[in-house]
C-alpha positions as CSV (number, residue, x, y, z in Angstrom):
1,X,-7.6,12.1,15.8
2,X,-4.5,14.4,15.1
3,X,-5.0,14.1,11.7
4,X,-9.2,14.2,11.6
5,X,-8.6,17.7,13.5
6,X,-6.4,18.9,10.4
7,X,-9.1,18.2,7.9
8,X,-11.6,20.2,10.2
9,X,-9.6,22.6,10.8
10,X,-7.7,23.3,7.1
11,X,-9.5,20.7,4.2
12,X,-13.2,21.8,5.0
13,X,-13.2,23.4,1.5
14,X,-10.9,21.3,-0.3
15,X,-13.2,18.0,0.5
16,X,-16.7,19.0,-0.1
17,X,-19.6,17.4,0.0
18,X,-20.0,14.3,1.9
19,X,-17.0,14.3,3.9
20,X,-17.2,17.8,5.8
21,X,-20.2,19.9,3.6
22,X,-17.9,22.2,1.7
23,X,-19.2,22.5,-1.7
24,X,-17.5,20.4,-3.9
25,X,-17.2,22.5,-6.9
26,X,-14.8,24.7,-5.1
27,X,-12.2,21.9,-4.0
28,X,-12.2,21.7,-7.8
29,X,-10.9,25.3,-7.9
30,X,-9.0,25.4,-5.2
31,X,-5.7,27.8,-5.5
32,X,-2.2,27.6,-5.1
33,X,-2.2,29.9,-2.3
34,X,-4.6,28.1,-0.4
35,X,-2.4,24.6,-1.1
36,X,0.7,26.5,0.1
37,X,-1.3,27.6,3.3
38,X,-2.2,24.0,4.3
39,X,1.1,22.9,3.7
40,X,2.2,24.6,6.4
41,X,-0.4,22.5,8.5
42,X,0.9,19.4,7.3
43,X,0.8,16.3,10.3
44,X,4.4,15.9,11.2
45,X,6.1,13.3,8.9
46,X,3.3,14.1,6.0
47,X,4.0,16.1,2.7
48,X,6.0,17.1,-0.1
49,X,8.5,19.2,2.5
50,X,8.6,17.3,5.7
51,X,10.3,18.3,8.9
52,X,13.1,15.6,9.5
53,X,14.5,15.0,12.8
54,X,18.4,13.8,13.2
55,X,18.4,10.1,13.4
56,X,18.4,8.8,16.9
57,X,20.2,5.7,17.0
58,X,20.1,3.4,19.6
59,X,21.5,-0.4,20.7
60,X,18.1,-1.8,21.6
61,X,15.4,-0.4,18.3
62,X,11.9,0.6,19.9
63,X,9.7,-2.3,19.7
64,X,5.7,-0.8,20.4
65,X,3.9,-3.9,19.1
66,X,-0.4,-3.4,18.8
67,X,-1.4,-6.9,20.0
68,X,-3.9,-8.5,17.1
69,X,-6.9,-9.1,18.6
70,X,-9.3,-9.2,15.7
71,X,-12.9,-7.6,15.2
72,X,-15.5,-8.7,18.2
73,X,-19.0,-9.2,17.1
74,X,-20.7,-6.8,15.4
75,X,-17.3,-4.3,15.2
76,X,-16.1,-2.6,12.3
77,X,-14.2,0.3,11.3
78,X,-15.6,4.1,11.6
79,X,-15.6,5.6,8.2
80,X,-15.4,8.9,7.3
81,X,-18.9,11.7,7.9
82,X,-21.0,11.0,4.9
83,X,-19.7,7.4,4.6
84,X,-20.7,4.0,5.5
85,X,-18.4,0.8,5.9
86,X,-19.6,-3.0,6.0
87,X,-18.0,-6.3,5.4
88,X,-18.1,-7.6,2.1
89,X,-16.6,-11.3,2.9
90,X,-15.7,-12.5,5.6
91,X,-13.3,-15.6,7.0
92,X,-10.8,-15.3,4.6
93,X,-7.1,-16.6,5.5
94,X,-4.6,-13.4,5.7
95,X,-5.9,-11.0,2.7
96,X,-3.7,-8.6,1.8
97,X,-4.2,-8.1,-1.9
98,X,-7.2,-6.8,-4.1
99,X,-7.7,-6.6,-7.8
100,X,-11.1,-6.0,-9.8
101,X,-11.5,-7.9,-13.0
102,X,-13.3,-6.1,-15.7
103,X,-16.8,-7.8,-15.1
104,X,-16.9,-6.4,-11.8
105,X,-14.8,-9.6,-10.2
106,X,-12.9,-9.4,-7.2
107,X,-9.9,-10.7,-7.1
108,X,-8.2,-11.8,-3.3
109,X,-4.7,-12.7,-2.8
110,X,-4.9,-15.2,0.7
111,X,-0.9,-15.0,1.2
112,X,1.8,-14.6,4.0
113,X,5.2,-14.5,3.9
114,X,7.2,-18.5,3.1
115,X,9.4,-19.9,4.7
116,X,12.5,-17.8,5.4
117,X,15.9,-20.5,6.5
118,X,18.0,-17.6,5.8
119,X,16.2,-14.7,7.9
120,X,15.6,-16.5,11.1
121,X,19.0,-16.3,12.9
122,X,20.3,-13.6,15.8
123,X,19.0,-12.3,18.8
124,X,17.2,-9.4,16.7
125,X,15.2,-11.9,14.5
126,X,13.9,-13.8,16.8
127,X,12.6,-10.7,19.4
128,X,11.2,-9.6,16.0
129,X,9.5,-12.6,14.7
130,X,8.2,-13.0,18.0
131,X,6.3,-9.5,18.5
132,X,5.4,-9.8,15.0
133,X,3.6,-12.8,15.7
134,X,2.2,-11.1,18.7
135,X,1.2,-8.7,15.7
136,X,-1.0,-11.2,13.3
137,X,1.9,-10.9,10.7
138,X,3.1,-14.4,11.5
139,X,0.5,-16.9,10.1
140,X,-0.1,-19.7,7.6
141,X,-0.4,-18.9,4.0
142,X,-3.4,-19.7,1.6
143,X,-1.3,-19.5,-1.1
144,X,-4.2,-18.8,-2.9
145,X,-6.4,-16.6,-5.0
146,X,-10.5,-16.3,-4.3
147,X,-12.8,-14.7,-6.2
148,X,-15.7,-12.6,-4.9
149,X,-18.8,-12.3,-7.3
150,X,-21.5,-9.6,-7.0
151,X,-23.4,-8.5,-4.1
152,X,-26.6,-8.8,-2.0
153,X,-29.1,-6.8,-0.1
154,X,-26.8,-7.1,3.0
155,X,-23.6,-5.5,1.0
156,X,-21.9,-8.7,1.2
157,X,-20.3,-11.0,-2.0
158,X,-22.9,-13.3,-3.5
159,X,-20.7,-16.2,-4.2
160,X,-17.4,-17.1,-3.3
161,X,-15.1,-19.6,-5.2
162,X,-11.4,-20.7,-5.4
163,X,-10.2,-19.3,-8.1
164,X,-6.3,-20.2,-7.7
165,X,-4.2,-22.8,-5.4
166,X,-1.2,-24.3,-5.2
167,X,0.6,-20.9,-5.1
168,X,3.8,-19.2,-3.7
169,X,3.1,-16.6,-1.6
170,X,1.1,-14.4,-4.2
171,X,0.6,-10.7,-4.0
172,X,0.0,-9.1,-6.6
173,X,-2.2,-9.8,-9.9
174,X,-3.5,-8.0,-13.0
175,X,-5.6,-8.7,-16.4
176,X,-4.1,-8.0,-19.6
177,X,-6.5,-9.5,-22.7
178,X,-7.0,-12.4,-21.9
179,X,-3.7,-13.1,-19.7
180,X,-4.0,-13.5,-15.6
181,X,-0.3,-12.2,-14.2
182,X,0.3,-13.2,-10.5
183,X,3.6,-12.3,-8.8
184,X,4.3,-15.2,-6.8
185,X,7.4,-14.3,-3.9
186,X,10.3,-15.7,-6.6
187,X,8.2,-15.3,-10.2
188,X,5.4,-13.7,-12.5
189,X,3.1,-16.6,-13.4
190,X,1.4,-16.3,-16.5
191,X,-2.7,-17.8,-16.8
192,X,-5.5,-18.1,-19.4
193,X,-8.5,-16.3,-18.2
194,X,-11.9,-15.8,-19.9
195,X,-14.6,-13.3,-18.5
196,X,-16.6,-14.9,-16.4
197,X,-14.5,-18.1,-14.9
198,X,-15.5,-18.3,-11.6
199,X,-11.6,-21.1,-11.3
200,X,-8.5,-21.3,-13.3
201,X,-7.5,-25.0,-13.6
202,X,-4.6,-24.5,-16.6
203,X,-1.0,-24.2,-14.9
204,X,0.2,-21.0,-14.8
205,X,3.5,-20.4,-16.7
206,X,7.2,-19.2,-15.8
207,X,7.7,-15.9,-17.3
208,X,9.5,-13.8,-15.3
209,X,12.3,-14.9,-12.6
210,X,11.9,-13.0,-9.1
211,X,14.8,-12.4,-6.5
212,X,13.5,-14.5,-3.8
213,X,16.0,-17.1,-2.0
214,X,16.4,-18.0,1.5
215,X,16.1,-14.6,3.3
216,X,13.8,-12.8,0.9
217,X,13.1,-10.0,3.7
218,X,10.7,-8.4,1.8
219,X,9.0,-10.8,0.2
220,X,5.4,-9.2,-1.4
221,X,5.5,-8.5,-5.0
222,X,3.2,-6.4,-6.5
223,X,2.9,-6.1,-11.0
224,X,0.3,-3.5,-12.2
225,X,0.3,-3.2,-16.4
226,X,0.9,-0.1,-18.3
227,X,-2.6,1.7,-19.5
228,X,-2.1,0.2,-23.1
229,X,-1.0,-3.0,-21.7
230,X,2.5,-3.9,-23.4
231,X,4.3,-3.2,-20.7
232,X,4.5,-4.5,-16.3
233,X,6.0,-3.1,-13.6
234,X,7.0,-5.2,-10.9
235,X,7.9,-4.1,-7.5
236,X,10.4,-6.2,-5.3
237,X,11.5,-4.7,-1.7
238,X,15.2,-4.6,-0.4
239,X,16.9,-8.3,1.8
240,X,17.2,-5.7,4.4
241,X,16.2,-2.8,6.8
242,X,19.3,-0.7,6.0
243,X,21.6,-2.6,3.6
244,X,23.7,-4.7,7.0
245,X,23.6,-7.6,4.8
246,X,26.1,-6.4,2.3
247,X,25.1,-4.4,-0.8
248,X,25.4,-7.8,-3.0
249,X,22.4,-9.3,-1.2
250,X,20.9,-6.9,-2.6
251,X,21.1,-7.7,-6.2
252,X,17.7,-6.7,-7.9
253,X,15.7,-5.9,-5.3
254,X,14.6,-2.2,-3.5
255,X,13.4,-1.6,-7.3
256,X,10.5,-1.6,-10.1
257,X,11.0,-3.6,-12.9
258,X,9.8,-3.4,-16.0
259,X,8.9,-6.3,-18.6
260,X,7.8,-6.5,-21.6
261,X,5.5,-9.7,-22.3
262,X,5.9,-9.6,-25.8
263,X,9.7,-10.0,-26.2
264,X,10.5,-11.5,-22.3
265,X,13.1,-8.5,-22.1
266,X,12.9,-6.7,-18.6
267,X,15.1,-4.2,-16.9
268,X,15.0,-2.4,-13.5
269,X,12.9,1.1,-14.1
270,X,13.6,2.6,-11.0
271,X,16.1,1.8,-7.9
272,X,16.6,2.8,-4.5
273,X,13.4,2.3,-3.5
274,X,13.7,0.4,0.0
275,X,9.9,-1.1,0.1
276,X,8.0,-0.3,-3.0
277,X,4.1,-2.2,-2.6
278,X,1.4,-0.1,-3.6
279,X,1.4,0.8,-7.2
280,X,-0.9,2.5,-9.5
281,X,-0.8,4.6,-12.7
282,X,-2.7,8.0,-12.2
283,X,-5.8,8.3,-13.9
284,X,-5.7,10.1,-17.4
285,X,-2.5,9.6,-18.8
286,X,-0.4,10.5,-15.5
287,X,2.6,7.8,-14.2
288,X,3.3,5.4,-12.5
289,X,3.3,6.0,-8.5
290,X,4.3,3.5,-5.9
291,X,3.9,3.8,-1.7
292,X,7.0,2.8,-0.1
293,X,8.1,1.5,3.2
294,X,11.1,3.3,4.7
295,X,14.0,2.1,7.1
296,X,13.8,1.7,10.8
297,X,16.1,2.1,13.5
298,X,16.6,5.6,13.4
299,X,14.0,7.2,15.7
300,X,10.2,7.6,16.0
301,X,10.0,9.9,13.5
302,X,12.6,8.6,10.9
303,X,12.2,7.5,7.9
304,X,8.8,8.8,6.9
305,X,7.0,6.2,4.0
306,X,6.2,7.9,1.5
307,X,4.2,7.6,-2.3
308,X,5.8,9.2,-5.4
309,X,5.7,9.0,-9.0
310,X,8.3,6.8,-10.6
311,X,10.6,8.5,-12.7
312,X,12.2,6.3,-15.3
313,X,15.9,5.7,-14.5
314,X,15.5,7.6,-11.5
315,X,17.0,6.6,-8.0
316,X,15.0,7.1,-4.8
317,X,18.0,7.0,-2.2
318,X,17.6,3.5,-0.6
319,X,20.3,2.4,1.1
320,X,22.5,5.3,1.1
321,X,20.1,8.1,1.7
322,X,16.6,9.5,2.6
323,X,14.3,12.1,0.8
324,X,17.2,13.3,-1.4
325,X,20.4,13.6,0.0
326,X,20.0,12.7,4.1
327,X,22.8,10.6,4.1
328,X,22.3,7.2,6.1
329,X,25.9,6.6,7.3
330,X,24.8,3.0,8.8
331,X,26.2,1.8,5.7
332,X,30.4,2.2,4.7
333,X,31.0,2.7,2.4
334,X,28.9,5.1,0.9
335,X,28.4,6.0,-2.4
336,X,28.2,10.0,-3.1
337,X,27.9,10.0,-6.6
338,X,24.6,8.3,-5.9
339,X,23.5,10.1,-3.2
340,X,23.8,13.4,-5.3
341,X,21.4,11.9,-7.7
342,X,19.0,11.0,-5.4
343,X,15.2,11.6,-6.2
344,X,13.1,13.5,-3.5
345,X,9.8,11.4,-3.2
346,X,6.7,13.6,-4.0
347,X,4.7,13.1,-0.9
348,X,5.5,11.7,2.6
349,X,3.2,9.6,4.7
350,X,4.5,9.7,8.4
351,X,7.2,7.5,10.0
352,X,6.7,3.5,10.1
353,X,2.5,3.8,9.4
354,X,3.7,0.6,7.3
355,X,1.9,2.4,3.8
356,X,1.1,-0.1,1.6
357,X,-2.1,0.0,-0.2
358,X,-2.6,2.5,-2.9
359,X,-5.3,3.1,-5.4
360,X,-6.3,6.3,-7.4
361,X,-10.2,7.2,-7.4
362,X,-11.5,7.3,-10.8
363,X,-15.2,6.8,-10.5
364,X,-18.4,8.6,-9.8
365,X,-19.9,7.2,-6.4
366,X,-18.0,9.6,-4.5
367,X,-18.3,13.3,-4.3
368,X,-16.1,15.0,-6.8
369,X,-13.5,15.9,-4.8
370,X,-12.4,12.5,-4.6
371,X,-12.0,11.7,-8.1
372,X,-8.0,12.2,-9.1
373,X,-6.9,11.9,-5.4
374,X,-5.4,9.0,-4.0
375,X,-6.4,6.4,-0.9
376,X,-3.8,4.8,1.1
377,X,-3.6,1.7,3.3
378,X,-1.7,1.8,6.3
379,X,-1.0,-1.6,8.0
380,X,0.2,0.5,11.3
381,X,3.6,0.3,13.1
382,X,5.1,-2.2,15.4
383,X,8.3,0.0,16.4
384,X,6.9,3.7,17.0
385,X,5.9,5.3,20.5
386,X,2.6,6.0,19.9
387,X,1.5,3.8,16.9
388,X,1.0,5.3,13.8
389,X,-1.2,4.1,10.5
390,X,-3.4,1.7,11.3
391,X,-6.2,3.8,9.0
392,X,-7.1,4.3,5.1
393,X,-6.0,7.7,4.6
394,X,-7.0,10.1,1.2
395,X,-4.8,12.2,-0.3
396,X,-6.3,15.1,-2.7
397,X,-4.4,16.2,-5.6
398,X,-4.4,19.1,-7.7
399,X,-3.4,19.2,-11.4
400,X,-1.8,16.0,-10.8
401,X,-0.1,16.9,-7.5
402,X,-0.7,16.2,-4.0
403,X,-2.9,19.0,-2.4
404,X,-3.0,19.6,0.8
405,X,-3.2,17.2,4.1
406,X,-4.0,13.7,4.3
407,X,-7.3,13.0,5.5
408,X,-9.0,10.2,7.7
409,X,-11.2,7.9,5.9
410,X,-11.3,4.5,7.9
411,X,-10.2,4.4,11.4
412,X,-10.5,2.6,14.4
413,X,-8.7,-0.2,13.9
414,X,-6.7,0.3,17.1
415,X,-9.5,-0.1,20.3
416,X,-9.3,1.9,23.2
417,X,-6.7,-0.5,25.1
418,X,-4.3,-0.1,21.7
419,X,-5.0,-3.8,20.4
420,X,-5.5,-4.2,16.9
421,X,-8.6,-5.0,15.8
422,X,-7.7,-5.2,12.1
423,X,-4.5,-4.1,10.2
424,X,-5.5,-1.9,6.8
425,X,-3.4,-3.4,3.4
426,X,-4.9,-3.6,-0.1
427,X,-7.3,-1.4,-1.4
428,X,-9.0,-1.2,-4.5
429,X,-11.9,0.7,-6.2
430,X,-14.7,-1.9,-7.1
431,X,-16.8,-1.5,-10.6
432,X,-19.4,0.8,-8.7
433,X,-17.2,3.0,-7.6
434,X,-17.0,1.6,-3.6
435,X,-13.9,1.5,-2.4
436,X,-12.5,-2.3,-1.4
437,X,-9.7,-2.9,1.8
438,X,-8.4,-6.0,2.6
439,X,-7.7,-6.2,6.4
440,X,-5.3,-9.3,7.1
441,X,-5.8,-8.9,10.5
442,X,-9.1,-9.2,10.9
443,X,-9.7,-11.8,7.7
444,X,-12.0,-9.5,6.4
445,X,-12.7,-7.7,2.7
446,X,-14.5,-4.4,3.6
447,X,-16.5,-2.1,1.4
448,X,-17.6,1.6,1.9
449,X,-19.6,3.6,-0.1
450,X,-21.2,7.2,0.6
451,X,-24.2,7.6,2.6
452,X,-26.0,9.3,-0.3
453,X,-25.4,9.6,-4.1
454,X,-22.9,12.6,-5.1
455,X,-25.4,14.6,-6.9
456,X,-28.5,14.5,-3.8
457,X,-29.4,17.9,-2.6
C-alpha cells in the first residue's frame, strides 16, 4: 500500500494511460527536474540514493517467516488499474523460471534447491531450514523443464508437455540458433532444439563447469545470451550470507561469468555481486543488468537488493562492502583496496524483498510508458518486521536510466492474516506482449495483460 500511495501521489504523469490515466505521451517527455523531484519521494530502501541505516547487529537474526498457504479457490493476485491477471497453467511442481522460445513457447523451469550435505549443520541452519520450510522454499524438485503452447478462450496454455527430465536443479535457459542452454546448479548443458518440438529426447552436453559442491548456498543459476548471440553470461550466487565461511569457499561464485560457446573460453565479467538472479540486456543496444540479493543480519532495513547494470570488470562490493564503500566489518580481514573500487549499484529495491525476477518491456500491449522500463519479481522476505516484496514491482526508466519510484503491479500475495498465498519469482514477457510470473508458491504460471488495447480512446 506504501508504495501504491507513491505512485498516486508522485508517478500519475510518469505512468499514463492504463495504470493511473495520465497521458502517456507526456511520461515520454518527462524532465529531469521532475525525476529529481520524485527522487526525493523514493520508498525507503528504493533508488539510485538510498537512505542507509547503521547496521544493527544482533546474536539471534530476526526471523518473520509468511507461512505458505497457497491460493484458495478462485483467488488470485490484484493487478494493477487498467490490468487484468489470470492463470495461465496451473499444478506445476515449484516454478521459478520462465523463458519464451521464438515461436511463442513457454519455457518452465520446475526446480528446487538439491541436496545440500555440506549446508545442513549448526543451530542456525536448522531454525532456518525449518521456517523456510514453513515458507514453501523447502520442497521436492522436478528437475524438469515443461513447455506451455498457445492459449485458449479462458487465457490458459493449450497444451502442456515435458519438454526436459532427468535434470539438476535447473534455472535458467536460453535459445541461441538452434542450441537450448540450461544452467543446471553445477553446469551449462548444451541441447539441439528445432522450432516447434513440443520434447527434447537428445542428451544434453557438458559445456561449461559450475561451482556447485556440497554447500552450494546459493544454488540458482541463471545464463541469458548476448543480443548477437556469441557470447553468455552466467550468474552464480556467493556459499554464504556474509563470507563466515572463509573467502576460499568462495572461489567463483557472488559473480557473472562470461563464455564464449565458440572457443569454450569463459572468465568472470563481474564480481562482488552477493546474489546475482535476474538478468536481462536492456532493450536497444543497452547492457547487461542483473537484480541481486543482498546480505542479512544487519537490520530490517540493511542491505537493500538492488538491480544494476553490469559493468565489465567492475566489482559490486560483496563481501567486503555495500553500495560503494559501507564497509561490512563482519569479515577480517578486509580488503581496502577493493572496497575503494567498489561499484555503487544503479537502483535499490528495498531491504530482503528477496528481488529476483527481472525482465525489460519491449512490446506493444502495454501503454507506452511501459516500454523501456523494467518489472521485477520479488519472492518477499522471511527475516524483516513487516514483510517486504511479496509483489511484481515496475520500474520506469528514462534515457536508459531508472526514473522515478517503483510502482505496484501485482499484489496480494500476502492475505489479510500475513500468509502467503503465492511467492512472485520469474517473469517474462510472452510473444503478445503479456507479461508471464512464475509463482513457486502457489504452482502457478500467471499472465496479465491490459484491460484495453494501448491505443483505445
Amino acid at each position: 500500500m506504501e508504495t501504491r500511495l507513491f505512485c498516486h501521489l508522485v508517478c500519475g504523469a510518469m505512468l499514463g494511460v492504463g495504470v493511473l490515466g495520465a497521458d502517456a505521451a507526456q511520461a515520454q517527455t518527462q524532465t529531469q527536474a521532475q525525476i529529481q523531484a520524485q527522487a526525493l519521494v523514493m520508498p525507503p530502501g528504493f533508488g539510485p540514493n538510498p537512505a542507509l541505516p547503521k547496521p544493527d547487529k544482533s546474536l539471534l537474526p530476526t526471523v518473520n517467516v509468511a507461512p505458505a498457504t497457497a491460493w484458495q479457490g478462485n483467488a488470485k493476485p490484484v493487478a494493477a488499474p487498467g490490468f487484468s491477471v489470470s492463470a495461465y497453467a496451473r499444478d506445476l511442481l515449484h516454478p521459478r523460471w520462465l523463458y519464451v522460445l521464438p515461436n511463442g513457447d513457454v519455457l518452465v523451469a520446475e526446480t528446487n534447491a538439491p541436496p545440500k550435505p555440506g549446508d545442513s549443520g549448526g543451530i542456525k541452519r536448522a531454525i532456518t531450514n525449518f521456517f523456510m520450510k514453513k515458507a514453501g522454499a523447502v520442497t521436492d524438485t522436478a528437475n524438469r523443464i515443461t513447455l506451455l503452447r498457445g492459449i485458449d478462450q479462458h487465457g490458459v496454455a493449450r497444451t502442456r508437455t515435458v519438454f526436459l527430465e532427468g535434470l539438476n536443479s535447473p534455472f535458467g535457459m536460453v535459445l541461441v540458433g538452434n542450441d537450448l542452454y540450461v544452467a543446471n546448479t553445477d553446469g551449462v548443458l548444451r541441447f539441439p532444439y528445432q522450432t516447434g518440438q513440443s520434447a527434447i529426447t537428445a542428451k544434453g552436453s557438458l559445456v561449461m563447469e559450475l561451482p556447485g559442491g556440497p554447500i552450494n548456498h546459493h544454488w540458482t543459476k541463471n545464463i541469458v545470451a548476448s543480443p548477437d548471440g556469441k557470447q553468455l553470461y552466467v550468474a552464480v550466487g556467493s556459499n554464504s550470507n556474509a563470507g563466515e565461511r572463509g573467502i576460499e569457499a568462495e572461489a567463483g561464485r557472488a559473480a557473472i561469468w562470461e563464455f564464449e560457446p565458440a572457443s569454450g573460453k569463459s572468465r568472470i565479467f563481474a564480481s562482488g555481486l552477493r546474489n546475482p538472479v535476474g538478468m536481462a540486456f536492456q532493450p536497444n543496444g543497452g547492457p547487461l543488468w542483473t537484480s541481486v540479493n543482498e546480505r542479512d543480519e544487519l537490520g530490517n532495513d540493511l542491505v537493500p537488493d538492488y538491480m544494476t547494470s553490469v559493468q565489465d570488470g567492475a566489482f559490486y562490493g560483496w563481501p567486503y562492502s555495500y553500495f560503494g564503500q559501507h564497509v561490512d566489518d563482519r569479515l577480517t580481514p578486509g580488503n581496502p583496496d577493493l572496497v575503494a573500487s567498489a561499484v555503487v549499484p544503479d537502483y535499490a529495491l528495498g531491504a530482503h524483498t528477496a528481488s529476483l525476477g527481472l525482465a525489460f518491456y519491449d512490446a506493444d500491449l502495454f501503454p507506452p510508458a511501459y516500454r523501456g522500463g523494467a518489472f521485477v519479481g520479488q519472492h518477499g522476505s522471511w527475516n524483516r518486521k513487516p514483510h517486504s516484496g511479496y509483489k511484481v514491482i515496475f520500474v520506469p526508466f528514462l534515457d536508459g536510466k531508472p526514473a522515478g519510484p517503483p510502482q505496484d503491479f501485482l499484489t496480494g500475495f500476502l492475505d489479510g492474516k500475513g500468509n502467503a498465498q503465492g511467492r512472485p519469482v520469474g517473469v517474462a514477457v510472452d510473444k503478445d506482449g503479456a507479461l508471464l510470473l512464475a509463482d513457486d508458491v502457489g504452482n502457478i504460471v500467471w499472465r496479465v495483460i491490459p484491460d484495453a488495447k494501448p491505443d483505445a480512446k
